[in-house]
KOLNUZA-190206 format. One record per residue (C-alpha): residue in three letters; y, x, z. Coordinates in steps of 0.02 Angstrom, whole numbers, padded with zeros to 5 digits. Layout:
% KOLNUZA-190206
 gugu      y      x      z
  ALA      Y      X      Z
...
% end
This chain:
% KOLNUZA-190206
 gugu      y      x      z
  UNK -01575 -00112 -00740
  UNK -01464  00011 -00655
  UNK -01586  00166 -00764
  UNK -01527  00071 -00913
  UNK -01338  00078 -00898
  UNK -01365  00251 -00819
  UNK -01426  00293 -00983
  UNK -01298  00192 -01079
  UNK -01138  00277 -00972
  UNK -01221  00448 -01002
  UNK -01245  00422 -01197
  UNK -01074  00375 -01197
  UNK -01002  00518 -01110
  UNK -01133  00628 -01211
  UNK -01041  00547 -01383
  UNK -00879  00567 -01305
  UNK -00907  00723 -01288
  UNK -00957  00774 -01455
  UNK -00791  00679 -01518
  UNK -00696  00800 -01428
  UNK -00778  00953 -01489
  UNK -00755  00908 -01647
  UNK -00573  00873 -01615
  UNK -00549  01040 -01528
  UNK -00619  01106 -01699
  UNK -00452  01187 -01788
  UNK -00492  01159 -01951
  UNK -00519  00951 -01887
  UNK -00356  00935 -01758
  UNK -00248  01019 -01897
  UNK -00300  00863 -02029
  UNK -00269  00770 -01898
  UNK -00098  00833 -01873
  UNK -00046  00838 -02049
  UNK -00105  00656 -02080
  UNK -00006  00585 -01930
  UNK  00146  00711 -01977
  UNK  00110  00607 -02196
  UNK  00097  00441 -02095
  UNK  00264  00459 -02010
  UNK  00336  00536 -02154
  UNK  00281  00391 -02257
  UNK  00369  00264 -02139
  UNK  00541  00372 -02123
  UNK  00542  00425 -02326
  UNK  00422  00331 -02427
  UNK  00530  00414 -02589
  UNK  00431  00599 -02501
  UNK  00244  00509 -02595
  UNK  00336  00498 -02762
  UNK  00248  00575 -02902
  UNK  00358  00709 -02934
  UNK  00368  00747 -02754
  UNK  00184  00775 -02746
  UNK  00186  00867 -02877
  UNK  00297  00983 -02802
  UNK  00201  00963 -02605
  UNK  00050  01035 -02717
  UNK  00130  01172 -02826
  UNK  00204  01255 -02678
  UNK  00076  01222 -02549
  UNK -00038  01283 -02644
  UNK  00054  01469 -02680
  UNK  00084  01471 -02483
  UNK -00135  01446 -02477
  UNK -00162  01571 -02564
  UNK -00035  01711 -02487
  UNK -00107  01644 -02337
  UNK -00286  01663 -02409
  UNK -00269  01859 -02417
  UNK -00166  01876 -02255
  UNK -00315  01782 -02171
  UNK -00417  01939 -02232
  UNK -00333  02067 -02179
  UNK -00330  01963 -01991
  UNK -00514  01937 -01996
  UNK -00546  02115 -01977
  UNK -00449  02139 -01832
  UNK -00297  02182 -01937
  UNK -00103  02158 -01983
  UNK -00051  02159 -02171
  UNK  00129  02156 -02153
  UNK  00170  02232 -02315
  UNK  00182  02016 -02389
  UNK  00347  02025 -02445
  UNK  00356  02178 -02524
  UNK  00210  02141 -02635
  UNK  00265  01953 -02664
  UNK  00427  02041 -02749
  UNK  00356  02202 -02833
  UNK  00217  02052 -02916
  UNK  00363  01956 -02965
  UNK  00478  02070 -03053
  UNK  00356  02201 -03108
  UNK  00255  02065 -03215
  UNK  00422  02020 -03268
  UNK  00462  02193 -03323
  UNK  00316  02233 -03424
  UNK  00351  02058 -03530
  UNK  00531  02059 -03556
  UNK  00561  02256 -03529
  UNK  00405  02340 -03622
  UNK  00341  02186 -03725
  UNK  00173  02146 -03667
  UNK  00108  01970 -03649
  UNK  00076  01879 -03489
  UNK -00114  01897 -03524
  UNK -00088  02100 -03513
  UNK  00048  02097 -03379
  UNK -00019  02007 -03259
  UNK -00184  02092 -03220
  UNK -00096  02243 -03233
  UNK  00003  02188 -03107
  UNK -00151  02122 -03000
  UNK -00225  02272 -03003
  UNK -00079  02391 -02935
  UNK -00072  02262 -02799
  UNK -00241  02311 -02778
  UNK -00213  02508 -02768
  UNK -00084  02444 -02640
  UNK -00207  02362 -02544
  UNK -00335  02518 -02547
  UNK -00170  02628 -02506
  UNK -00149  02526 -02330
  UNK -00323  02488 -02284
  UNK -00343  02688 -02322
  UNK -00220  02705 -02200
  UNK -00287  02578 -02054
  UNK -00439  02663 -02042
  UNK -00411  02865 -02088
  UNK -00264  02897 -02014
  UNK -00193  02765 -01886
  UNK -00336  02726 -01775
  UNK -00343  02931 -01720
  UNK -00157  02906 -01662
  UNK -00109  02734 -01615
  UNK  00009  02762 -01500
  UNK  00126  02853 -01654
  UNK  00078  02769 -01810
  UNK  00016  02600 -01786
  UNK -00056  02517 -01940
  UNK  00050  02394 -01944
  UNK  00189  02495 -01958
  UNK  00137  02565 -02115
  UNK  00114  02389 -02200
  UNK  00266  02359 -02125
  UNK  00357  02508 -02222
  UNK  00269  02475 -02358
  UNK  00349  02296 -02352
  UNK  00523  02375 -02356
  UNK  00499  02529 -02485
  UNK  00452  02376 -02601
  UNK  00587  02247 -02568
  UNK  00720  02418 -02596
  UNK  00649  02467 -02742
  UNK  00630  02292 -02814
  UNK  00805  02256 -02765
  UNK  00846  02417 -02850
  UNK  00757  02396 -03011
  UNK  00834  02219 -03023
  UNK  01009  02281 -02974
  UNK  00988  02126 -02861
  UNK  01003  02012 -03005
  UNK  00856  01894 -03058
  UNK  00749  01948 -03225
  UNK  00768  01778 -03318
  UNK  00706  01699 -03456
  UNK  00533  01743 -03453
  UNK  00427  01700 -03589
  UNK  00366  01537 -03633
  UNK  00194  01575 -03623
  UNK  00200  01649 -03416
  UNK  00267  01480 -03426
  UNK  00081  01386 -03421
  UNK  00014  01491 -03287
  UNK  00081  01359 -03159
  UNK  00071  01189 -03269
  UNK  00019  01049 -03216
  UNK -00141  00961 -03284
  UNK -00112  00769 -03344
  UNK  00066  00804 -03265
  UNK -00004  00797 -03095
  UNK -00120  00921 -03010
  UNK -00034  01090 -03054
  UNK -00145  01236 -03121
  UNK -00082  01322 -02933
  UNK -00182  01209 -02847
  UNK -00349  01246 -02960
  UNK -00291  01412 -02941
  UNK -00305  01384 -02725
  UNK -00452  01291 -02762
  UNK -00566  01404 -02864
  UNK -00508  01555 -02732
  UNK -00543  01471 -02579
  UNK -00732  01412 -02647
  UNK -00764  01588 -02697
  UNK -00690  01678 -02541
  UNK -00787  01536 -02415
  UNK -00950  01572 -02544
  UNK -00930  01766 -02486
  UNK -00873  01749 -02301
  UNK -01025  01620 -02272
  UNK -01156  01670 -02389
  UNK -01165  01831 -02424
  UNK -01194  02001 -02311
  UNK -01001  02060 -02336
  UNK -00944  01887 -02241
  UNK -01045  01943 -02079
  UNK -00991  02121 -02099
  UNK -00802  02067 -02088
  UNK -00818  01941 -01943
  UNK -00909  02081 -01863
  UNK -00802  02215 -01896
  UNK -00642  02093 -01829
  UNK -00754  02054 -01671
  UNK -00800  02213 -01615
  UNK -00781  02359 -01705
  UNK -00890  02482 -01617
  UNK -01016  02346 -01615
  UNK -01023  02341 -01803
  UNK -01033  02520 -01801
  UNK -01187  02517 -01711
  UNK -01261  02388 -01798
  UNK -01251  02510 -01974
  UNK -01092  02394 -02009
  UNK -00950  02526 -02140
  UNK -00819  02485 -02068
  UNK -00705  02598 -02149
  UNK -00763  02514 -02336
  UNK -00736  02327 -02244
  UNK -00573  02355 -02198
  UNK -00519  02453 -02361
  UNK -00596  02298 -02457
  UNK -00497  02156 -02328
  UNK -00354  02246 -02366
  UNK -00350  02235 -02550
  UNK -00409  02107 -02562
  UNK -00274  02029 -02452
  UNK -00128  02133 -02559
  UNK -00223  02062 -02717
  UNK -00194  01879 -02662
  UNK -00026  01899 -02615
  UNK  00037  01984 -02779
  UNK -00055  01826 -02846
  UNK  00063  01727 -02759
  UNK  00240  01822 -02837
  UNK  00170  01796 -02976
  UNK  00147  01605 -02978
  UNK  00327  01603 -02906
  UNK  00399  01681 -03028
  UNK  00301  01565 -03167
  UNK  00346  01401 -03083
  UNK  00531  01471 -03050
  UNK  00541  01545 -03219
  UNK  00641  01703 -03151
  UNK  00592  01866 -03064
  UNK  00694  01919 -02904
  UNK  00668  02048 -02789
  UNK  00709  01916 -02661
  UNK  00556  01818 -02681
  UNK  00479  01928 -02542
  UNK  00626  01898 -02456
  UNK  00674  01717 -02430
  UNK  00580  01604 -02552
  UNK  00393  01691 -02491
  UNK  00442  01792 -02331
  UNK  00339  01895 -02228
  UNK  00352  01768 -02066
  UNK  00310  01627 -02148
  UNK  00151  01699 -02235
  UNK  00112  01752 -02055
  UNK  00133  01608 -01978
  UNK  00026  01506 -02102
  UNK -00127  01568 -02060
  UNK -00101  01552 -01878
  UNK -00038  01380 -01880
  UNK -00209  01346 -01968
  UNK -00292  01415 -01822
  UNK -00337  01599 -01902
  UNK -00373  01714 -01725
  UNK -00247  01862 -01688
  UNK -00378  01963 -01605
  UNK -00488  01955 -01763
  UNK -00647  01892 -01829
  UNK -00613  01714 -01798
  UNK -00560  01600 -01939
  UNK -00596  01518 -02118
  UNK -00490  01491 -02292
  UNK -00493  01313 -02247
  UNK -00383  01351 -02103
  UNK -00260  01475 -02215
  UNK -00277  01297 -02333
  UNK -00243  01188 -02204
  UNK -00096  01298 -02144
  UNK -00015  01319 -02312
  UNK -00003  01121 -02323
  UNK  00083  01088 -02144
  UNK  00190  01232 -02159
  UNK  00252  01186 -02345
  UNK  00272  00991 -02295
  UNK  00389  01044 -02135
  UNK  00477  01131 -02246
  UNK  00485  00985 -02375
  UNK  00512  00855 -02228
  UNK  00657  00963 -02153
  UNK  00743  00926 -02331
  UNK  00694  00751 -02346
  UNK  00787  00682 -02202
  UNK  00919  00805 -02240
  UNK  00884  00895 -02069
  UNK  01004  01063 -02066
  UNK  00871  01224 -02124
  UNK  00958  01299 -01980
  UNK  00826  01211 -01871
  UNK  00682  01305 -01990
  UNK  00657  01430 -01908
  UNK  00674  01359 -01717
  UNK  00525  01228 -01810
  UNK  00397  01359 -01859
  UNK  00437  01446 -01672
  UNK  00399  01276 -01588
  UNK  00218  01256 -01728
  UNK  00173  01436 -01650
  UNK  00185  01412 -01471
  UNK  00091  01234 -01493
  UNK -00053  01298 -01602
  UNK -00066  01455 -01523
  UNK -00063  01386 -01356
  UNK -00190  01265 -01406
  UNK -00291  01399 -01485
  UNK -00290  01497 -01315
  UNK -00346  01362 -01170
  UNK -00470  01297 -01281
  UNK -00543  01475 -01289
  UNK -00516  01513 -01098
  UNK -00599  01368 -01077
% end
């Protein structure tokens, strides 16, 4: 008798136990989270689940995903791609440019556009690896995406005479639709790049070579790992992704500002996002369903904070208090 509820109390503690390391998953306690944070929500504003609100929760949520998606790459290899806002604003107003300025339609402008974002990406991944790691201690990395952030946002600012490039054609217009009036083309959009960039991370040899290279770089190395092409490819990728973003901003806003790198898109909350979804610092640790799952909270805070009419003076002490939680989180259950 006693062997049998021996064996009962431990199968109990042994399910217990797996509930909890699920739970201590990221991706799982961050659901969590954001369902509890929609329940209460729900009870203090049902008017926040209207349709038009969700529509809007998606639209925006969705173009924080996927500047979160490419920051997330640049952090799985070990890496800082500080350059967000910059590139959020030179997307915006230089797809702008080429429509209203030289003519071209949205279907030439914006890849165009994509793929100088791109040559920005090779431009500071070039740098991380040829140039920085040899001196450190002078020239981090992150200070050169961090430069390149501000030569941007001037010469945006500049270009624009720090007025917004409005109306933009009708056609940019359909980029960020919404299908049946509901699920907005931004969320496909989120969609479609998170399946392919999980596809690559999880099943196929370059996902292995950047969790490697963010894990231990001289471990790669050995291992016959480039390095050098990994982090060049994180990188533009990551710039490609965020241009991506400015230019769904400036679609769904119907204006081009050099500001949209600066306040509506900034670099600290593109940061934060992936964090908050549980992306590692340190490198090689993380997935786009966390950058996903980030986007989401971070954009309904935001929304919330309006809802109840809550001053946006309390922003930014908000997203302070969501880093020290998750972080902290993130850390004991590591140490653990």
């Amino acid at each position: 008798m006693k062997s049998d509820k021996t064996e009962t109390a431990e199968s109990s503690a042994t399910s217990s136990g797996r509930i909890l390391e699920v739970l201590e998953r990221p991706e799982v306690n961050r659901v969590l989270v954001t369902g509890i944070l929609l329940a209460v929500i729900y009870f203090l504003r049902p008017r926040f689940f209207s349709m038009g609100n969700i529509n809007l929760v998606l639209t925006w949520s969705s173009i924080y995903a996927i500047a979160a998606l490419g920051e997330t790459l640049a952090l799985l290899v070990g890496g800082f791609d500080l350059s967000v806002g910059g590139v959020v604003s030179f997307a915006s107003v230089f797809a702008a440019k080429l429509m209203i300025d030289f003519g071209f339609g949205w279907w030439v402008a914006v890849p165009v556009t994509l793929l100088i974002c791109l040559v920005i990406g090779f431009v500071s991944g070039y740098f991380s690896t040829r140039f920085s790691p040899p001196f450190p201690f002078l020239f981090p990395a992150f200070i050169f995406t961090l430069s390149v952030h501000f030569i941007l946002l001037g010469l945006m600012q500049f270009w624009t005479t720090s007025l917004p490039v409005t109306p933009l054609p009708s056609g940019f217009k359909t980029l960020t639709l919404s299908i049946g009036g509901i699920i907005p083309m931004t969320f496909v959009y989120m969609i479609i790049i998170a399946g392919l960039l999980t596809f690559f991370l999880y099943f196929k040899p370059i996902g292995w070579k950047i969790f490697a290279t963010g894990q231990d770089d001289e471990a790669a190395r050995y291992t016959g790992v480039n390095t050098t092409k990994v982090r060049i490819l994180a990188y533009m990728g990551s710039a490609t992704l965020i241009g991506l973003a400015g230019i769904l901003i400036a679609s769904s806003s119907n204006a081009a500002s050099w500001q949209a790198g600066a306040s509506t898109l900034p670099l600290m909350i593109v940061l934060v996002i992936p964090i908050v979804g549980g992306v590692s610092l340190s490198g090689g640790e993380g997935s786009p369903l966390m950058a996903v799952i980030g986007g989401f909270l971070i954009y309904i805070v935001e929304n919330l904070i309006i809802t109840l009419n809550i001053s946006p003076y309390y922003q930014q002490a908000i997203m302070g208090i969501l880093i020290i939680v998750f972080v902290s989180y993130d850390f004991i259950r590591e140490v653990k």
